[in-house]
FIGU-203822 format. One record per residue (C-alpha): residue in one letter; x, y, z. Coordinates in steps of 0.1 Angstrom, whole numbers, always signed. Layout:
("A" (X Y Z)) ...
// end
This chain:
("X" (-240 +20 -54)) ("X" (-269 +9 -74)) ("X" (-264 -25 -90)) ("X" (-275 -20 -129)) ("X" (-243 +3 -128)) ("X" (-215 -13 -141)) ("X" (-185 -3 -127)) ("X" (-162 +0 -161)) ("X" (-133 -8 -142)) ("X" (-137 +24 -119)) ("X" (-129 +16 -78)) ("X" (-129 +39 -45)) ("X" (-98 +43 -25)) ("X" (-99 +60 +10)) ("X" (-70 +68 +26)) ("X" (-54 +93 +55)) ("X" (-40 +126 +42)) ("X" (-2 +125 +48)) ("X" (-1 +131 +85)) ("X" (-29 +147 +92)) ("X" (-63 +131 +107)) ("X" (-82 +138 +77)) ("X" (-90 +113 +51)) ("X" (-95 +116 +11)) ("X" (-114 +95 -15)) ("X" (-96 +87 -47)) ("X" (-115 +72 -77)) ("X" (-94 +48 -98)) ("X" (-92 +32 -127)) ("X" (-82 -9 -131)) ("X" (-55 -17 -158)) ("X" (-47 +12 -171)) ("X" (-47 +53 -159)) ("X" (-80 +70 -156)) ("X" (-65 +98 -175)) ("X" (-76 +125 -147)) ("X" (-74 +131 -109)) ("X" (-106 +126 -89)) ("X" (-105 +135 -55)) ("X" (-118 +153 -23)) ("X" (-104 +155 +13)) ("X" (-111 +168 +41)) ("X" (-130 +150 +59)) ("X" (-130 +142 +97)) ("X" (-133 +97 +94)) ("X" (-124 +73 +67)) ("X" (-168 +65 +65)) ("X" (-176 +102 +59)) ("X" (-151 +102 +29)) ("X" (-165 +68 +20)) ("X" (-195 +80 +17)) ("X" (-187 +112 +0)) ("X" (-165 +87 -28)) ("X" (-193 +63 -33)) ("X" (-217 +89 -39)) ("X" (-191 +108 -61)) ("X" (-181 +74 -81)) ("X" (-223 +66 -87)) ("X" (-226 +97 -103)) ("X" (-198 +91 -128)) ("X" (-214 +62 -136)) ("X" (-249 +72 -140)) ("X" (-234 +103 -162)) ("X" (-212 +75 -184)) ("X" (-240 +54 -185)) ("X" (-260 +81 -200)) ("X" (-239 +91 -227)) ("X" (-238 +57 -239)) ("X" (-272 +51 -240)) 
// end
């Protein structure tokens, strides 16, 4: 995640998909609900949905950043 992004309270959780051996990203918010579900699974290791979260939670803060700039 690039570092002149601040993180507005915003955090990646990866988890397992109820019993399956696929795993989700969630993005969350700190302190009080984010207001919407963000989400994707499906995907074969915890570091590929990792990956897929941290590129998903980067771009919500590059698009936030913009609008308040």
């Amino acid at each position: 995640m690039h570092r002149h992004l601040k993180n507005r309270g915003l955090f990646l959780i990866v988890r397992r998909e109820g019993e399956s051996d696929s795993f989700k990203w969630e993005i969350h918010r700190h302190r009080r609900p984010f207001g919407i579900r963000l989400f994707e699974g499906g995907f074969h290791s915890a570091d590929a949905a990792r990956a897929a979260g941290t590129k998903a939670l980067t771009e919500l803060l590059e698009k936030i950043q913009k609008e308040r700039d």
